[in-house]
N, C-alpha and C positions, 0 to 999 in steps of 0.2 A: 154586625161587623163583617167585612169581606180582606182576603189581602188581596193584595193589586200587586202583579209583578207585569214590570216593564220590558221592553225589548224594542231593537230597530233602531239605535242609536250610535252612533260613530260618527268617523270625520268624513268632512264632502268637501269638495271645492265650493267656490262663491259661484251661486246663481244654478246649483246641483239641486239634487231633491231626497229626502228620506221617506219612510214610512216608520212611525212609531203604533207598539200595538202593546195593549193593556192588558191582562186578561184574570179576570174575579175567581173569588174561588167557592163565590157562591151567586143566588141570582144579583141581576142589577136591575133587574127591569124598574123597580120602583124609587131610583136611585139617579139623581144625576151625576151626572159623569164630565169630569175636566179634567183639563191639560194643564198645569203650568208647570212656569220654569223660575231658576235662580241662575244669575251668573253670581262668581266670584266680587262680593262688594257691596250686593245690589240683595231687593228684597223681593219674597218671591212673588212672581205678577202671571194673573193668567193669562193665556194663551186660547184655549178654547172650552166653551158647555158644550153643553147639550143633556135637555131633561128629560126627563121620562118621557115627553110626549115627542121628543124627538125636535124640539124648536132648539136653534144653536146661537150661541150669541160668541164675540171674537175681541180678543183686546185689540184697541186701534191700531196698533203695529202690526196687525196681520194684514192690512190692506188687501184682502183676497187671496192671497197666500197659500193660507192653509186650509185646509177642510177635515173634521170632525167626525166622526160617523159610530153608530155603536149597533150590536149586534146581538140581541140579548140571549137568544138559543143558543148564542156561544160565548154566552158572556164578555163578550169583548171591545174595547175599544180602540179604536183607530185615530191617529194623526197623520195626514197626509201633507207635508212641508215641500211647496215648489217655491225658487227665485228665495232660497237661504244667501245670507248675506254674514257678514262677521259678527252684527249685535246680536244674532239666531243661537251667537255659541252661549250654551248654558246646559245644565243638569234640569231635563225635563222630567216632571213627576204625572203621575197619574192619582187622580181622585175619585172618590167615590161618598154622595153625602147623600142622606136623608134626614129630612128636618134638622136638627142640631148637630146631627152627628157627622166627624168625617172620617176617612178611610182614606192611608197614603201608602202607594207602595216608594220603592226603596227609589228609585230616581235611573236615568239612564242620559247618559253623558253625550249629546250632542254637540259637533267640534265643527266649526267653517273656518276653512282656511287653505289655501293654494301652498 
């Protein structure tokens, strides 16, 4: 097990950009690593992988959007969010699984809105 704490989340106007960043607090390297989120209502849906080999996959709604990235000498992972829109506002969590197992940190509150 690893804890995952989040950071790099706040409000942006529509069509701004964030970077969210993850960071373990032990290795990840054998571990993939996601992004989702939850809005108020709604259940929580992913947003972006990326496995241990570094292959990324993206929930349809990111249309090129976002970009995923991990770093394992620093154990960390990144969400890089361009062209945010209002459905973008939600409590983004970071993940951390291997085989059965998963690892969540506490969540970080991204807001769009003018």
């Amino acid at each position: 097990q690893v804890q995952l704490v989040e950071s790099g989340g706040g409000l942006v106007e529509p069509g701004g950009s964030l970077r969210l960043s993850c960071v373990a607090s032990g290795s990840i390297s054998d571990k993939a690593m996601g992004w989702y989120r939850q809005a108020p209502g709604n259940q929580r849906e992913v947003v972006a992988e990326i496995n241990s080999g570094g292959i990324t996959s993206y929930g349809d709604f990111v249309k090129g959007r976002f970009i995923i990235s991990r770093d394992n000498a620093k154990k960390t992972v990144h969400l890089q969010m361009s062209g945010l829109n209002s459905g973008d506002t939600a409590v983004y969590f970071c993940n951390a699984r291997f085989l059965f197992l998963n690892d969540w940190g506490q969540g970080t509150q991204v807001t769009v809105s003018s």
